[in-house]
N, C-alpha and C positions, 0 to 999 in steps of 0.2 A: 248483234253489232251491225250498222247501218254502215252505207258507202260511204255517208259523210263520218262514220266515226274511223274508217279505212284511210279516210283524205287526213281528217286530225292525226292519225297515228303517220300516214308518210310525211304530213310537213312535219307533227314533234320530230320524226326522227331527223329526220333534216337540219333541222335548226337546233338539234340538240351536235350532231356530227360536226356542222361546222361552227357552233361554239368551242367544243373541242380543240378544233384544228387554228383558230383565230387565239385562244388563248394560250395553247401550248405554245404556239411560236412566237407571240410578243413574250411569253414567259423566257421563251431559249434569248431573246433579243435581250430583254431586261437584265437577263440574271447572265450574261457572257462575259462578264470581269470575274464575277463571282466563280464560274465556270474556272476559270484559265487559274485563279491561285489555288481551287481545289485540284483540281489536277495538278498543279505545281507540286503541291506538297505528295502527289504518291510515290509508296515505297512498294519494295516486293513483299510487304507484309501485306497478309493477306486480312486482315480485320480495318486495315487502311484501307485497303483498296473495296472492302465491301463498302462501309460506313459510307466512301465517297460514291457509288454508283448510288446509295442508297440515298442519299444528300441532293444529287444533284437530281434523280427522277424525282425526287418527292417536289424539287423546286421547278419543274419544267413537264411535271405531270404525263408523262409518256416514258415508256421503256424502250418502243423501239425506237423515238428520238435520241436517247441513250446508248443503244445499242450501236444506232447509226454512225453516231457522233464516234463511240468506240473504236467501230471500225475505220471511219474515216483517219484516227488516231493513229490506231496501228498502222494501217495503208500509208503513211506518211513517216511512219518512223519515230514519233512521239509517243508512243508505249508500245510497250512490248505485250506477249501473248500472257506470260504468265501474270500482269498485271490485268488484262484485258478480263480473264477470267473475272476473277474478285470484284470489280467493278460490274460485271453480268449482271452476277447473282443478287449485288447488291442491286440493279436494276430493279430485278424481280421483285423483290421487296417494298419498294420505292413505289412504284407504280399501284399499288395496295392503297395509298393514301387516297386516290380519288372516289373511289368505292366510300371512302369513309365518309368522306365530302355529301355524297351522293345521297348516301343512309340516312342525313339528317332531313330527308324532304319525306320521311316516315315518321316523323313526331309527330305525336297524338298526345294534347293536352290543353285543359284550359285557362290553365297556369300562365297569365298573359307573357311573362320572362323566359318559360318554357317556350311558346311556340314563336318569339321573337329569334328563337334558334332555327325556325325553319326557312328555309333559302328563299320557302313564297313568300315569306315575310320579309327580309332584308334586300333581297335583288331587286326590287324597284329602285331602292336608294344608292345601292351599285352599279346599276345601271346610269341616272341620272348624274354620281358621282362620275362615271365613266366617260358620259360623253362632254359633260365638260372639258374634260380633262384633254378629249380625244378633239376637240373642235376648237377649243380657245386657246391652248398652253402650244408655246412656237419648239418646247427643249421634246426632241426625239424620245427623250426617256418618260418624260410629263405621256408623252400623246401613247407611249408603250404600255405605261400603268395603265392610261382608260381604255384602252385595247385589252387586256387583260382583264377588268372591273366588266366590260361590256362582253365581251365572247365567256365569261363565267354566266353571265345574268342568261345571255341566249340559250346557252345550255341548259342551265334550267328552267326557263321557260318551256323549255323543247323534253324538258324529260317531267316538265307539268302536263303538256298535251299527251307526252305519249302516253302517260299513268290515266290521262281521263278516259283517250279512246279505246283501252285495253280494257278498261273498268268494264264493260259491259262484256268479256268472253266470259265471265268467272260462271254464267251459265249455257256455256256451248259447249254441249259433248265432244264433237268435234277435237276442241281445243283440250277439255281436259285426259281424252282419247292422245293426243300426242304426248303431252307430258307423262303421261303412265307410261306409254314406248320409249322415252327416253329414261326411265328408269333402268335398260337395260344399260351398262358401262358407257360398251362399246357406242351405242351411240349415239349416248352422251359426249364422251367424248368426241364421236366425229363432228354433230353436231357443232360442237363448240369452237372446236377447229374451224371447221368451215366456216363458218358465221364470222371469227378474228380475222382467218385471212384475205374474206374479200374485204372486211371493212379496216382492216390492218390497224388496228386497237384493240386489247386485250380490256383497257380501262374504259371502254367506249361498246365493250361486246357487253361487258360486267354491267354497266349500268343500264343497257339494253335489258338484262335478266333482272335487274333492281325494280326496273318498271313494270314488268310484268307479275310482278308478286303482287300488285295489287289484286289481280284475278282469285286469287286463291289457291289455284290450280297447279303454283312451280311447289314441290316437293324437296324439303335440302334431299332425298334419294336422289330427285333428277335434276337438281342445281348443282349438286358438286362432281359429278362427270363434266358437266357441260364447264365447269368453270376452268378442270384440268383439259381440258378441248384448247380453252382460252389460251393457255399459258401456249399450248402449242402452236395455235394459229398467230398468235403477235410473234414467232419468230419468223416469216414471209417477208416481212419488210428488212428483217440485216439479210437475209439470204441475197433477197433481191441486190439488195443496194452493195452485195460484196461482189457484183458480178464485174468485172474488169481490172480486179484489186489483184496484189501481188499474194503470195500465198499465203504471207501468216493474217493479213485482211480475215479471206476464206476461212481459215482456221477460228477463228473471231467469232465470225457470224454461227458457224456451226458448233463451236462451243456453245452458244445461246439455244441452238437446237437439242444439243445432244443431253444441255442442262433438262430441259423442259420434259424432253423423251424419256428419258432415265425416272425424271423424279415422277411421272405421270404415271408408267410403269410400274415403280413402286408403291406408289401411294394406292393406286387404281387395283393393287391387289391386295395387299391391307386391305381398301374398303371393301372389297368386293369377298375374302374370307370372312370381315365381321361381319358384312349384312347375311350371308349363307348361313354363319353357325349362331352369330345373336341377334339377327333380326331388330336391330333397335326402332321403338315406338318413332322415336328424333326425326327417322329418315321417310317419316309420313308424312311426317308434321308437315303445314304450310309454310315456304319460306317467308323471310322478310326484308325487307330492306339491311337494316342489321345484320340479321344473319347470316345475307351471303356476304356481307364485307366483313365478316369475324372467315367466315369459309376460304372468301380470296385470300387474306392475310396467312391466314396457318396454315394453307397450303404451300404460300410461298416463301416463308418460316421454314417449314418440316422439310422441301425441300434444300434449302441451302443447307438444315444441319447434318442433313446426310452426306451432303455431296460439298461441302466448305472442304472438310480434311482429305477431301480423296481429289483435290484441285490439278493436284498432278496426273494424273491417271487422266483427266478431261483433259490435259492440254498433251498428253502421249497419243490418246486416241484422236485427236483432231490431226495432230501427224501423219496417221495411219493413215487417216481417211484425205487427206492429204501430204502425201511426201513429197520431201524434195525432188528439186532434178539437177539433172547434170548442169543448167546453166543457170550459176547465181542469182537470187531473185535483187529486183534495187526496189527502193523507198518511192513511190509515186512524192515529185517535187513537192508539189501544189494539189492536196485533194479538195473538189470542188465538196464534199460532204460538210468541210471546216465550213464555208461558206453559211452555213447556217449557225456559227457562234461566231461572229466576228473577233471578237477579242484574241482566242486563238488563230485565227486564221492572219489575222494580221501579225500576230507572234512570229507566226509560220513563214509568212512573205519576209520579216523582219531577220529571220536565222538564216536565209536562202539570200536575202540579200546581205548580210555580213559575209557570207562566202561566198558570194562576189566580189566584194570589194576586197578582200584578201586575195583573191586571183589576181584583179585588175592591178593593185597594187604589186607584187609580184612579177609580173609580166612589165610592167614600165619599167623596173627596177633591173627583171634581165634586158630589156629594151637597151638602157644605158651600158651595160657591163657589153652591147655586141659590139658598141661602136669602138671600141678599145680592146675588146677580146673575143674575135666574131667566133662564133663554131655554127655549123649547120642544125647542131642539137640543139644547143640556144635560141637560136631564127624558128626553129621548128612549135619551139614548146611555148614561145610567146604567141605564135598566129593561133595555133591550139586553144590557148585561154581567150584568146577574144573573140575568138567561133564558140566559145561557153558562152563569153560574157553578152554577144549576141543571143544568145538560147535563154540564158536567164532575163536579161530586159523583156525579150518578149514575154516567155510565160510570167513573170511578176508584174509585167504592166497589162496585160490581160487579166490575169489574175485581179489587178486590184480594180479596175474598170468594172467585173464584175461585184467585186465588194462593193462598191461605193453605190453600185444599181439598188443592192440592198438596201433596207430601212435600217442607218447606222447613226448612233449619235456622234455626236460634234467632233469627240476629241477622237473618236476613230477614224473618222471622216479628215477630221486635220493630219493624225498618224500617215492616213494614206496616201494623201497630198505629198507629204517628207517625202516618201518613200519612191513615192515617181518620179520626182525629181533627183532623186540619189542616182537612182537605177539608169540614168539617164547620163549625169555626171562619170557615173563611173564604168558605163559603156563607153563614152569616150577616150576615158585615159585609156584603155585597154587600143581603143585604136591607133592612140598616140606613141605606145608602144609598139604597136607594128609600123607605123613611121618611122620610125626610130629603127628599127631591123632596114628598113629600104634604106635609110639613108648609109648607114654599113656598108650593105652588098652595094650599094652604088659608087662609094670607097674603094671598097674592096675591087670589086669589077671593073672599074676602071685605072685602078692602080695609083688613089689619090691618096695622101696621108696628112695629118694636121700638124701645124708646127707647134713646137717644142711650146710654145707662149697659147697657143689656142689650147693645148691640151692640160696645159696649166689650168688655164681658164674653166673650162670642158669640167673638170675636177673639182674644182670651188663652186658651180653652177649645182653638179647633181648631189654635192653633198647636200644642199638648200635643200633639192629637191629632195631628197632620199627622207629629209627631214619632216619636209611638209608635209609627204606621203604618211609618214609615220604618223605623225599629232591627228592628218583627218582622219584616219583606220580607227587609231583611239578613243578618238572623239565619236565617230560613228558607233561604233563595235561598241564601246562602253556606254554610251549617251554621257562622254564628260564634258560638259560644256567648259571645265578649264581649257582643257588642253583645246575646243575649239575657237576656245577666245584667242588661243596664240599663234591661227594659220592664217588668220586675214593680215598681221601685220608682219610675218616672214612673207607672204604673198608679193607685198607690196614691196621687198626686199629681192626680192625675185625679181619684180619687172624692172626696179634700178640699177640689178646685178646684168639684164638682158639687155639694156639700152648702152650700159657701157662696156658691155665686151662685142658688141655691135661697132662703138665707136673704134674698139682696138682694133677690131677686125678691118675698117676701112683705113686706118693706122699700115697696120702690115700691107692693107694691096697699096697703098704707097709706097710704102718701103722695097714692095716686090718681094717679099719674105712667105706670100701665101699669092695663088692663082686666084681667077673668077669663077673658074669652073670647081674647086674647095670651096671658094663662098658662099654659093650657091647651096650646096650640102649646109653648110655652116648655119647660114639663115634658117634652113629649114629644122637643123636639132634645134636652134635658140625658141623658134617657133613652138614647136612641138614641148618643149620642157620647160616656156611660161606659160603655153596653154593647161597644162596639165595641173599646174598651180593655181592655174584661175580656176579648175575644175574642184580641186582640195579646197579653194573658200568657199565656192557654192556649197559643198557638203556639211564642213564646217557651219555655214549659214543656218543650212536646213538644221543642223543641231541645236543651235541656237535657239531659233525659232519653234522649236516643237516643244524647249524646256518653255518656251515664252507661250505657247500658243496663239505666236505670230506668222501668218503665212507669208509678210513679204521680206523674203529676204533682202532684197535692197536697199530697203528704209533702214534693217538691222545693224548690214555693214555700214550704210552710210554715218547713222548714229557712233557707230565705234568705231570711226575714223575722226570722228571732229568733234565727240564729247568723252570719251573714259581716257583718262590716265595708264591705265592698264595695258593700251594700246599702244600709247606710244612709249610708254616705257620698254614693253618689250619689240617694239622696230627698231630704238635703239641699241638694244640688246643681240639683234638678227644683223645691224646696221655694222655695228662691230666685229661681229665673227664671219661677215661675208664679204660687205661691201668694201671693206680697207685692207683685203688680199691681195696681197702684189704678185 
């Protein structure tokens, strides 16, 4: 083996790793809707929960992408541990398929149909399908497929280099001198280990050893230590990545370890009795391309059938090895892990912001109830939620500022757009609600009181509002775009209910029945509870508009003020039950 067959083997490896890495992640891009209803649908059954770990790695070709994703899952409070398990295992499994993928760049035949299966034969025309795809087509998901088509082709191209420039160890002593030494277990397995965890691929170490079977020299004796090595070095990337997480995170990730440790242990002495007492001819034999992806597969088979029904036992010991403490662990809001499946991640901002807008909503609502029944408790627990509803804007508009940096298609990208805008809306009303408390204590403190006819007034105004609040919560919270068609034109019932009890209000300071220094307060509740209603049509809007896949809300409202029946039918409806209260 010459230098330059040393340079061919470090670019193949090269270009084989970051085909790899180019294709798993347009793959995690591609397949993120697909993602979020698999996940939707898990139970605490544990043949669910493998099937789906098994599903989703086979679609996104990476286990500790899986695993990560897991974790980032639990660390968020959208699965749980004893789910987390099942989905593992079923990782393990899942990530077997690319081995298989791999094994077909070993056909030998002249069977022109036969070697049209071989990857050197079809990745040209994947590739060229690829970059079209990847260069001309404007739709996020168009340019992900030729992402995918092209970082496959790279890969193989890269694991055609590394097969040529290893061709030539199969007579170096040297080389067939180390594989006889890794014939002992142990290190094999370290080997194998070591090798996964810098390159933190188990399917990317796997194929590393696919390519080297060309030599002649890998042995299934010193292929299948090294391959249980594998299983244990691809768990380095959940460990890694559980570092900051809340404890059942940890417990996550270390299930993925203790899976791998156990089954290795077991399997690594079965092998290691049979090869002592029958010495099978097999474990001499020359591997093959095949043969180690028939090897990776049933190892990671024979380990889940051992260790599927003892499920509980891995999540008592990941306990152990982690216990509680004295102070409650909380849900990480926002994990930046989801970040690499959009679909969820967007779910995530989307659950975080409905319990926001249930706070803020809540909070304007005791806002109203201080001005007519103050308590300190009340004053207290409104400024409370809008120091959240502050906490949450920020982290979800951070949050989604990094989504959007992502490569996201259209309709997640519009999803995100609703949602900063919501979050925005409905940090306001929470302010408007502590207005609403000032204006109280400023009552109260200075010993002013509303008359008998404003508080009348005062009462017919927040029922509206109490209302509107209701329909946008709904309308958000459910995505009903009924109920948001019916808050632009009580909106609009609002600001005619505010313009005339403004006029009463300069009514009474003629009459001398109310002060200027009341008015003053007065202005500023009528202020503060149409702004809040203009805040419920913006939201509203955005409801609208996300069922339309329209971003501008403007044109929306304006449309359904001077074209749908629907609208004014029910202003006249709002028109009745509000505006003609005496």
């Amino acid at each position: 083996m010459s230098i330059f067959d040393g340079l061919t083997l470090i670019g193949g490896l090269c270009l084989f790793l970051f085909g790899m890495n180019v294709m798993g992640e347009a793959l995690e891009r591609r397949a993120g809707s697909k993602l979020q209803v698999l996940l939707g649908k898990l139970t605490t059954n544990k043949l669910a929960g493998l099937f789906t770990g098994l599903g989703v790695t086979s679609v996104i070709q990476s286990s500790s992408a899986t695993t990560v994703m897991v974790v980032g899952f639990v660390n968020s409070g959208l699965m749980t541990l004893k789910q987390a398990i099942n989905v593992i295992m079923g990782a393990n499994i899942g990530t077997t398929v690319t081995a298989w993928i791999l094994s077909l760049g070993g056909i030998e035949s002249d069977n022109v149909f036969i070697k049209l299966l071989k990857p050197s034969s079809f990745t040209p025309v994947l590739a060229l399908i690829g970059i079209v795809l990847y260069m001309f087509c404007k739709s996020n998901q168009k340019k992900d497929t030729g992402t995918i088509l092209l970082g496959f082709a790279v890969l193989m191209f890269g694991m055609e280099a590394m097969t040529d420039a290893v061709s030539g160890l199969a007579d170096v002593p040297s080389f067939r001198n180390l594989f006889v030494m890794f014939k002992n277990p142990i290190l094999g397995v370290a080997a194998g280990t070591i090798l996964t965890a810098i390159i933190q691929s188990s399917s990317a170490s796997v194929g590393i050893l696919q390519a080297l079977t060309v030599t002649g020299q890998v042995t299934f004796g010193a292929a299948v230590p090294i391959i249980m090595g594998q299983n244990i070095g691809t768990c380095i990337t959940a460990i890694l990545s559980s570092f900051g997480t809340n404890r059942n995170a940890k417990r996550a990730a270390l299930v993925h370890l203790s899976f791998n440790v156990i089954g290795t242990a077991v399997w690594l002495t079965v092998y290691s009795i049979v090869n002592a007492v029958f010495a099978p001819a097999l474990f001499d034999q020359a591997a093959t391309r095949s043969g180690i992806a028939i090897a990776h597969s049933s190892f990671n088979i024979l380990c889940t059938i051992i260790l599927l029904p003892m499920s509980s036992l891995l999540e008592k010991l990941a306990y152990k090895l982690v216990p509680d403490s004295k102070t409650p662990d909380t849900f990480a809001e926002l994990d930046e892990r989801l970040l690499n499946t959009p679909a969820v991640a967007l779910d995530r901002c989307y659950s975080l912001a409905c319990d926001m807008a249930k706070d803020s909503v809540s909070a304007l609502k005791s806002g109203i109830r201080c001005l007519t029944d103050y308590s300190k408790d009340l004053a207290k627990s409104v400024r409370e939620i809008e120091d959240k509803s502050d906490h949450y804007e920020d982290i979800i508009g951070t949050y989604l500022v990094k989504l959007s940096a992502r490569q996201v298609d259209n309709s997640h990208s519009a999803d995100a757009a609703m949602l900063h805008k919501v979050i925005g809306d409905l940090e306001r009303i929470s302010d408007h609600a502590v207005n609403l408390v000032d204006s109280a204590e400023e009552l109260k403190n200075k010993n002013l009181s509303l008359s008998p006819a404003a508080l009348s007034e005062l009462k017919n105004l927040s029922a509206a509002v109490y209302e509107i609040l209701d329909l946008s919560l709904k309308a958000f919270v459910n995505k009903d775009t009924k109920s948001a068609a019916e808050v632009e034109p009580l909106e609009q019932v609002i600001d005619s209910l505010k313009e005339q009890m403004r006029t009463s209000h300069i009514l009474r300071l003629q009459q001398g029945s109310c002060s200027i220094e009341t008015g003053f307060v007065w202005s500023d509740i009528l202020t503060n509870l149409e702004r809040t209603s203009d805040h419920c049509s913006n939201i509203a809007g955005c409801v609208i508009d996300a069922a339309e896949n329209n971003l501008n809300i403007h044109e929306s409202l304006r449309n359904m003020k001077t074209d749908d029946p629907y609208f004014k039918q029910q202003y006249s409806v709002y028109a009745d039950k509000y505006l003609s209260v005496k």
